[in-house]
C-alpha positions as CSV (number, residue, x, y, z in Angstrom):
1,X,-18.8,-50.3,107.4
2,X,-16.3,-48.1,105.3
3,X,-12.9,-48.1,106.4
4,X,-11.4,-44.7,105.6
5,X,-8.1,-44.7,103.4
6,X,-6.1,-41.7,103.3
7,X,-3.3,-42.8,100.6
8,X,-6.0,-43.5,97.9
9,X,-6.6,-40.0,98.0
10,X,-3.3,-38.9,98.3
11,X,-2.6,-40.4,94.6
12,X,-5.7,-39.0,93.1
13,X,-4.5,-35.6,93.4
14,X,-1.1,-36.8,92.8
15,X,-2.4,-38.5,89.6
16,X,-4.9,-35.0,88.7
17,X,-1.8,-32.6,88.9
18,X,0.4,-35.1,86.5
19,X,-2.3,-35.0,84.2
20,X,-2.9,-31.3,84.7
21,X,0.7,-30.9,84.2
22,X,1.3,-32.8,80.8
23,X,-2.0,-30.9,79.4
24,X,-0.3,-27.6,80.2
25,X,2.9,-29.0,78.2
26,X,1.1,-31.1,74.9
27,X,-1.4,-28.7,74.4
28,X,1.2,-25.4,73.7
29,X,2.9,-28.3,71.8
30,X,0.5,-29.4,69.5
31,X,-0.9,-25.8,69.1
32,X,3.0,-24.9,68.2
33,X,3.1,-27.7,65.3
34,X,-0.1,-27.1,63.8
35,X,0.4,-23.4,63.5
36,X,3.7,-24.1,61.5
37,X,1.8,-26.6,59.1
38,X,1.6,-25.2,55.9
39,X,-1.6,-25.4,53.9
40,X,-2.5,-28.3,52.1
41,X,-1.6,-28.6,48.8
42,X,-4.6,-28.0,46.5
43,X,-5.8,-30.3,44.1
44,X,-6.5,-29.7,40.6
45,X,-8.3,-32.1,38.2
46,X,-4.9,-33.1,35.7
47,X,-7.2,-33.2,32.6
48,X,-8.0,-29.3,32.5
49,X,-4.6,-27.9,32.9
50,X,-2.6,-28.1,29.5
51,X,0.9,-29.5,29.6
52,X,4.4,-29.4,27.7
53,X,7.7,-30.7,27.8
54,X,11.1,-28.2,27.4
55,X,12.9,-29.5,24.3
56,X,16.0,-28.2,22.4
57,X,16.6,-27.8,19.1
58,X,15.9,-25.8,16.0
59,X,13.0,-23.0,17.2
60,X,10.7,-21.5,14.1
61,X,10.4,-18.0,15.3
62,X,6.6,-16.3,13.7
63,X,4.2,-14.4,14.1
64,X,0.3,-14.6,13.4
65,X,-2.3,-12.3,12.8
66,X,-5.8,-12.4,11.1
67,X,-6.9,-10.1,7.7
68,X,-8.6,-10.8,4.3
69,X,-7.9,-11.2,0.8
70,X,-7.8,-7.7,-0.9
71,X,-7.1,-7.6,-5.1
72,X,-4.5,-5.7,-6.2
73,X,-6.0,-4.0,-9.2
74,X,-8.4,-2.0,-8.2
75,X,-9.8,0.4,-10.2
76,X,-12.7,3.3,-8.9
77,X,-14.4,5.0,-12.1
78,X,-15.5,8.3,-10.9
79,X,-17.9,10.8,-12.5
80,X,-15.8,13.4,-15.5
81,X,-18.7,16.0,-15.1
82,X,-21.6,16.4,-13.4
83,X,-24.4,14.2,-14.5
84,X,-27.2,12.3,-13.9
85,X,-27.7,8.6,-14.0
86,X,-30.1,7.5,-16.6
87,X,-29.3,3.3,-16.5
88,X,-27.5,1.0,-14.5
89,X,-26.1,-1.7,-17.1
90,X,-24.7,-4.4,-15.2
91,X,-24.9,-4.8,-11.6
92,X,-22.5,-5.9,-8.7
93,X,-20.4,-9.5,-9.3
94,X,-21.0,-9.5,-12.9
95,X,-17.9,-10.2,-15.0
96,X,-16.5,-7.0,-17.2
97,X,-14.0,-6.8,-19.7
98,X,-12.1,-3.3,-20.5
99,X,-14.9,-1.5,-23.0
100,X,-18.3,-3.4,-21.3
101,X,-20.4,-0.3,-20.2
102,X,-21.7,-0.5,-16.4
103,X,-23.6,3.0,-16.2
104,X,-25.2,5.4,-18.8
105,X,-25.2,9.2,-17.8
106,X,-26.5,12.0,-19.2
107,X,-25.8,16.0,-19.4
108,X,-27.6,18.3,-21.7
109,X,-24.3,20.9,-21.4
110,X,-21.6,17.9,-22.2
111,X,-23.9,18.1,-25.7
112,X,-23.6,21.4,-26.2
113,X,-20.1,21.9,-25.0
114,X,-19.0,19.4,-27.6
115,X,-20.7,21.0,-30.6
116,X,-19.0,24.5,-29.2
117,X,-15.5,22.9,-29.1
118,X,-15.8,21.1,-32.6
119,X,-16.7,24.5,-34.4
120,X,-14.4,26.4,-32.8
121,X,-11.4,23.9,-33.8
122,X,-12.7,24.0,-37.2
123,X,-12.7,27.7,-37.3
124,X,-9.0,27.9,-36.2
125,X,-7.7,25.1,-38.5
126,X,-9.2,27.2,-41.3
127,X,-8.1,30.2,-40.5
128,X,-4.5,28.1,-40.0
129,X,-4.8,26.8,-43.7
130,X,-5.9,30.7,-45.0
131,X,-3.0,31.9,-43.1
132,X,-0.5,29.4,-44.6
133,X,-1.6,30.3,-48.1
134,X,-1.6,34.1,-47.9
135,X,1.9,34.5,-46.4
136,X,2.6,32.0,-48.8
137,X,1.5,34.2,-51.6
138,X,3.5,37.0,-49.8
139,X,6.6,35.4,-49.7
140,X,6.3,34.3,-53.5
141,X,5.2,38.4,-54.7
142,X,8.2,39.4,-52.7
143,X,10.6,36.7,-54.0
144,X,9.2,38.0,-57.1
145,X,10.4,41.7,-56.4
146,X,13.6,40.8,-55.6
147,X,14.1,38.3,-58.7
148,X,13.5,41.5,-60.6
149,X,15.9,43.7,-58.5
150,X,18.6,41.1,-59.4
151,X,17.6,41.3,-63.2
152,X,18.1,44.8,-62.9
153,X,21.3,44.8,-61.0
154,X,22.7,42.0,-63.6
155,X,21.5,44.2,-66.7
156,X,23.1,47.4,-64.9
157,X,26.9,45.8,-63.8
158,X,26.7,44.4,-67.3
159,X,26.3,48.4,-68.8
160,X,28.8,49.3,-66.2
161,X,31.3,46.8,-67.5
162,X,30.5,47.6,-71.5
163,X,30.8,51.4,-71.1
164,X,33.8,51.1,-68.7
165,X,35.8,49.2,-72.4
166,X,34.0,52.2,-74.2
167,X,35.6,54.8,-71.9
168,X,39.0,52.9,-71.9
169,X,38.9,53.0,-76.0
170,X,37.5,56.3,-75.6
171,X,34.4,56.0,-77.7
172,X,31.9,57.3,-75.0
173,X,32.1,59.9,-72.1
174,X,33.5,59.2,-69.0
175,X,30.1,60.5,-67.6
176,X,28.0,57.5,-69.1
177,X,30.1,55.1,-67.2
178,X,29.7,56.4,-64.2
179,X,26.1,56.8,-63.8
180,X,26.4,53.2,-65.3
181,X,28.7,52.1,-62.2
182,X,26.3,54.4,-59.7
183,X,23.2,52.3,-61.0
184,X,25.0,49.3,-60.6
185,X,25.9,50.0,-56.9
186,X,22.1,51.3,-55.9
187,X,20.8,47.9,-57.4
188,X,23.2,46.1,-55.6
189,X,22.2,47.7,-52.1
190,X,18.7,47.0,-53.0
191,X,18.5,43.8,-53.5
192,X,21.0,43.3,-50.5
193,X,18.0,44.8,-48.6
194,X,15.2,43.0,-50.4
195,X,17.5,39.7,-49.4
196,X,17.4,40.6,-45.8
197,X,13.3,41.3,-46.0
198,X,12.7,38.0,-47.7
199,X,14.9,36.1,-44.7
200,X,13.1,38.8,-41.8
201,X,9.7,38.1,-43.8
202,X,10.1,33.9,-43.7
203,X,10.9,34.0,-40.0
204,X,7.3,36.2,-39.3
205,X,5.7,33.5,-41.3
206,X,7.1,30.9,-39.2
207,X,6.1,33.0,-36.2
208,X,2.8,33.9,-37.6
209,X,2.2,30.0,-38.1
210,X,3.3,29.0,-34.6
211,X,0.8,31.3,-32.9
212,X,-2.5,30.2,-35.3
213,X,-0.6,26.3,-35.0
214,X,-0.7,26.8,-31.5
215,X,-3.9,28.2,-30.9
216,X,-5.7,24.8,-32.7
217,X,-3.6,22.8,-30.5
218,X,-5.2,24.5,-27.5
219,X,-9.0,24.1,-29.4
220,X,-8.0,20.3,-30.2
221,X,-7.2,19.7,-26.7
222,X,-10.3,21.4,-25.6
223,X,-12.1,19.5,-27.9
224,X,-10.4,16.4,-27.3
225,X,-11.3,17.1,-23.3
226,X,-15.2,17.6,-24.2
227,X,-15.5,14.5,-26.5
228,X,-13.9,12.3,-23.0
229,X,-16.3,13.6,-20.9
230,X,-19.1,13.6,-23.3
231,X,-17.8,9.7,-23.8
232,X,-17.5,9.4,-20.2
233,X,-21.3,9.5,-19.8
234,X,-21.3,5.7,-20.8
235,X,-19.6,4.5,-17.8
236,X,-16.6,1.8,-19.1
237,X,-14.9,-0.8,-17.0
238,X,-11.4,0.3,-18.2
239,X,-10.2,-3.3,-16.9
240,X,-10.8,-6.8,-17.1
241,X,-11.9,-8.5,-13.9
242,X,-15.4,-8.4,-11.8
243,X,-17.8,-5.3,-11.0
244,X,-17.7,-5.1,-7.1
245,X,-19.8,-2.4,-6.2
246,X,-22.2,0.6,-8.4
247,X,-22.6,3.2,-5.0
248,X,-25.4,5.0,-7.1
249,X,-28.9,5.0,-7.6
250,X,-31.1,5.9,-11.1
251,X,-32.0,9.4,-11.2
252,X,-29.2,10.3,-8.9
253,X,-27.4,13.6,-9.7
254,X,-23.6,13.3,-9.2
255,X,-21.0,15.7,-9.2
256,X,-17.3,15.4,-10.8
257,X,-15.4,12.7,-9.2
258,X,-17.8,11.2,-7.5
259,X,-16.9,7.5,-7.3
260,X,-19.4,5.7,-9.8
261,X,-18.1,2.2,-9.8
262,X,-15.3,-0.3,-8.4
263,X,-14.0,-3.1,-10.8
264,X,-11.3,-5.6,-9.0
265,X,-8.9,-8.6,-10.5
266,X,-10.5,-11.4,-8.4
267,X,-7.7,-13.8,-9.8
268,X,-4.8,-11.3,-8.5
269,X,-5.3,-10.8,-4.7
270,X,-3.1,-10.0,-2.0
271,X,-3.7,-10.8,1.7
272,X,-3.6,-8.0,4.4
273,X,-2.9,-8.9,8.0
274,X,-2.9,-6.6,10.9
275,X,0.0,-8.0,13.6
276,X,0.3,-6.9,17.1
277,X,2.1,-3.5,17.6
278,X,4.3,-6.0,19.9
279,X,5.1,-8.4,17.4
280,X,5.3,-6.1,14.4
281,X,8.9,-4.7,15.1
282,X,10.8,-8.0,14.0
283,X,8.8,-8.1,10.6
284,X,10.6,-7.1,7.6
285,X,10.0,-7.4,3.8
286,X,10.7,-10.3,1.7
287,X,10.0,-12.8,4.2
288,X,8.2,-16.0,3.6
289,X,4.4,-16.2,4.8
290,X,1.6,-18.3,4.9
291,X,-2.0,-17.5,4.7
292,X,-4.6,-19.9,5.4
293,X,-7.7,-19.6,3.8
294,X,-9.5,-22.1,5.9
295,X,-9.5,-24.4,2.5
296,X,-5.9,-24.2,1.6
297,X,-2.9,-22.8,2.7
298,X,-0.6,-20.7,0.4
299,X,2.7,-19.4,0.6
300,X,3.9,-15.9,-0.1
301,X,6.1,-13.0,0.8
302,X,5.9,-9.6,2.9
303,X,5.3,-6.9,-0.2
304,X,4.5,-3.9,2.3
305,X,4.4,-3.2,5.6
306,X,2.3,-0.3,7.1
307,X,4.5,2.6,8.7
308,X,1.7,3.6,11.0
309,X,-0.1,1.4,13.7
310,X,-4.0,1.4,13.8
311,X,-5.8,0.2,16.9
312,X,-2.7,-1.6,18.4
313,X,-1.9,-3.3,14.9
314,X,0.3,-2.8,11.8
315,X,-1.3,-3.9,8.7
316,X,0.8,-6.2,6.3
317,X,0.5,-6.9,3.0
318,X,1.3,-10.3,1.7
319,X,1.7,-10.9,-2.0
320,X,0.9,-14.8,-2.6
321,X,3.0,-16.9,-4.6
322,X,1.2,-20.0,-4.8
323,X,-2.2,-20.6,-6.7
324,X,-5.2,-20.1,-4.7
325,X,-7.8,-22.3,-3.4
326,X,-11.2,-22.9,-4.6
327,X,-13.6,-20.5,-3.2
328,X,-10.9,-17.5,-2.7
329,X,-12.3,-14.1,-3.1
330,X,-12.0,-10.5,-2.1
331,X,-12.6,-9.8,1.5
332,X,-12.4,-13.3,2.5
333,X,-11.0,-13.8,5.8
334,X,-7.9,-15.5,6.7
335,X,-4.9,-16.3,9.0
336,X,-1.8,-15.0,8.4
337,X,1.5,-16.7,9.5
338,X,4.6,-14.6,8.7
339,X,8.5,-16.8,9.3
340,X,10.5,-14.4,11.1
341,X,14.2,-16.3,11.8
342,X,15.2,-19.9,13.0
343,X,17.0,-20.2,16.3
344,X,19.4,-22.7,15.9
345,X,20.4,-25.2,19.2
346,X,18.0,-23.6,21.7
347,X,15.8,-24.2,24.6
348,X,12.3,-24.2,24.4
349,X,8.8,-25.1,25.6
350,X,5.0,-24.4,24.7
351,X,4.2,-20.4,24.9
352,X,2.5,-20.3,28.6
353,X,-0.5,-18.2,28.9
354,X,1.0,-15.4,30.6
355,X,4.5,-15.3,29.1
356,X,5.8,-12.9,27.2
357,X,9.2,-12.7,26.1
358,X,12.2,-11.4,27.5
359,X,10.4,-11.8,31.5
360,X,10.3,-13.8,34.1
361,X,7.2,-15.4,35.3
362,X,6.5,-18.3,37.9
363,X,5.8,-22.1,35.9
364,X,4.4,-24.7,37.4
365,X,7.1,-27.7,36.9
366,X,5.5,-31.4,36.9
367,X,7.2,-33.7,39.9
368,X,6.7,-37.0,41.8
369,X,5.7,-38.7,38.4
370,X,3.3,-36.2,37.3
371,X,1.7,-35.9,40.3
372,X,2.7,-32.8,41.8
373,X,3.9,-29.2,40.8
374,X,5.9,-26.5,42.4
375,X,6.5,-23.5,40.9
376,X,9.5,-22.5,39.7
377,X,10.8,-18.9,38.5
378,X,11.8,-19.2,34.6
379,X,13.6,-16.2,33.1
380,X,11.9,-16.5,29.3
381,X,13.2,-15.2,26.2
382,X,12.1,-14.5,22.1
383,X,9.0,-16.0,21.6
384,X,6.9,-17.2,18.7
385,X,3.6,-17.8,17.9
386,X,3.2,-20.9,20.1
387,X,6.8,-21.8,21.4
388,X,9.1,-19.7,23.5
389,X,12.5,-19.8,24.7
390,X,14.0,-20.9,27.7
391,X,16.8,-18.8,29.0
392,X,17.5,-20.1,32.7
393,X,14.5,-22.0,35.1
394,X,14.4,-25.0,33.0
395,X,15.7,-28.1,32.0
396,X,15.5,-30.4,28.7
397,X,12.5,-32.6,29.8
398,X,11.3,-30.9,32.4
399,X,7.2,-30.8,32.1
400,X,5.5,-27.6,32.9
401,X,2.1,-26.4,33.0
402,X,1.3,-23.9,30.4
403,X,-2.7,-23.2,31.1
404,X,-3.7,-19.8,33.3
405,X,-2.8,-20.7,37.1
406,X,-3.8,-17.2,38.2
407,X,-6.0,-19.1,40.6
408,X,-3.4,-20.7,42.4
409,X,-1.3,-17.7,42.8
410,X,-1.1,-17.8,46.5
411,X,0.5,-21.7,46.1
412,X,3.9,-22.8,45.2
413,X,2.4,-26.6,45.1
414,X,-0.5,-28.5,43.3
415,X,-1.8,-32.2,43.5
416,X,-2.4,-33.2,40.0
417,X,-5.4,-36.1,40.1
């Protein structure tokens, strides 16, 4: 039979509350600990983030942009009077020289206009030439008048003189010489007066010329101005280089100044690069440049730079000092890298993704060997197209990671695997 046993069950419950005891102490324990775990680091595959290591030294400060070859003779030909296109001689990408003829126009009025001007200017310079001649002839009949006043006044002070002895020796009247000396006196006022009218009549030839002289020039010029528009009907290249586009049809009617034709220099060409509105404040002319044309690079300067900014850009204009590649042509595109200074002795790293200059942005620094990173606050400064400089944050050889980390915002550590 069972024997009762009274201390057996005395240490059960003794046992049950120890037990019940330590559960109610580990338990808020454990609970404690775990709630100040922080999360576990996240891991993040080491060949998709991109890396870089600080380095000082000399930093090449640029900027970058994209844009295309542009020539920089160009030359539009637009319409001298309204016409209509009869014949398109040579078309788009053919080779021109100054005098090779690319349209042929017509207008029945440029005809007639000519003919009008060309009469009209031989009209005038024959009524110049008649003019010329008759005051010619004028001034020669009065030089003619006058000669024969001054005979008269010579043959008259020569009486005056003889009958003056006469009178002295008393062998003629005193009467005879003095109508001698008042005939001498009124020729000499006369041809005083008929000096004056030769000089007042040579100075209205003069002024008689210079209006009929004047009045051909105008008809010449009028002339001159219908013969260039009646030449301008055949449609010239004016420069050497290649025909780049004819924006007109055959039978088309165009009106003066309507562009007819654009001929280009394709072996003088300039590039033109639109840089970030950003970026575009540090640029100045005259410094060096390099365009790549994806089959050659080649150097140049800055020739221009845009005062106005377009979509968020500036435009720049390179002028290239090198010879160009094979295969350059207008509106080819290319890159454009423009030097802007060298920073002598400085820290600097690979740009990061997010970091523009003059801020400070979080960096994930490499540690542990590589791999682990923690984020560190770097204060950056002026930046270039790929590098950028370290102002405070960093060290020289420090590794950071340069890739977008915006998923991992909410993490000051990564596992690298």
């Amino acid at each position: 039979m069972d024997i009762p046993r009274p201390e057996l069950a005395r240490k059960k419950r003794i046992r049950r509350g120890m037990y019940a005891a330590g559960a109610l102490i580990v338990i808020p324990a454990v609970t404690l600990a775990i709630a100040r775990l922080k999360p576990a680091a996240p891991s993040v595959e080491r060949a998709t983030v991109w890396t870089d290591t600080v380095k000082r030294g000399e930093m090449l400060r640029q900027v970058r942009g994209l844009g295309t070859l542009v020539p920089e003779d160009i030359r539009w030909i637009p319409a001298a009077t309204q016409a209509r296109v009869d014949r398109i001689v040579v078309r788009p990408g053919a080779v021109v020289q100054p005098d090779t003829v690319i349209l042929e126009l017509s207008n029945p009025e440029s005809d007639r206009d000519i003919l009008d001007a060309e009469w009209q200017l031989k009209a005038a310079e024959a009524e110049l030439a008649n003019l010329r001649v008759k005051l010619e002839s004028d001034y020669l009949t009065q030089r003619s008048a006058m000669a024969a006043i001054d005979a008269d006044y010579r043959q008259a002070k020569l009486q005056a003189e003889v009958d003056q002895k006469l009178t002295a020796q008393g062998l003629t009247s005193e009467l005879n010489y003095e109508r001698s000396k008042v005939r001498a006196e009124v020729l000499a006022t006369r041809l005083e007066i008929e000096h004056k009218r030769l000089d007042i009549a040579s100075d209205a030839a003069k002024a008689q010329l210079a209006v009929q002289q004047a009045k051909v020039e105008q008809l010449r010029a009028l002339y001159h101005l219908r013969r260039s528009q009646y030449d301008a009907l055949h449609v010239r290249a004016g420069i050497a280089g290649v025909l780049q586009q004819v924006p007109v049809d055959v039978g088309q009617q165009v009106a003066p100044g309507t562009n007819l034709a654009r001929v280009a220099d394709p072996k003088r060409l300039k590039a033109t690069i639109k840089i970030p509105e950003v970026q575009a404040k540090d640029v100045q002319i005259g410094q060096v440049a390099e365009i790549d044309t994806r089959n050659g690079v080649v150097p140049g300067r800055v020739s221009r730079i845009d005062p106005a900014v377009q979509n968020g850009t500036v435009t720049v204009d390179v002028s290239l000092d090198g010879a160009l590649p094979q295969g350059a042509r207008p509106d080819l595109s290319v890159d454009g890298t423009i030097e802007i200074e060298r920073l002598a002795d400085v820290l600097y790293v690979g740009r990061p993704v997010h970091g523009q200059p003059s801020s400070t942005v979080g960096i994930f620094k490499l540690v542990e060997g590589g791999k682990e990173a923690v984020r560190v606050q770097v204060k950056l400064g002026r930046s270039s197209v790929s590098t950028i400089e370290i102002v405070d944050g960093l060290k020289v050889g420090d590794q950071v990671v340069l890739s977008d980390m915006s998923n991992w915002d909410s993490f000051d550590r990564i596992r690298l695997n």
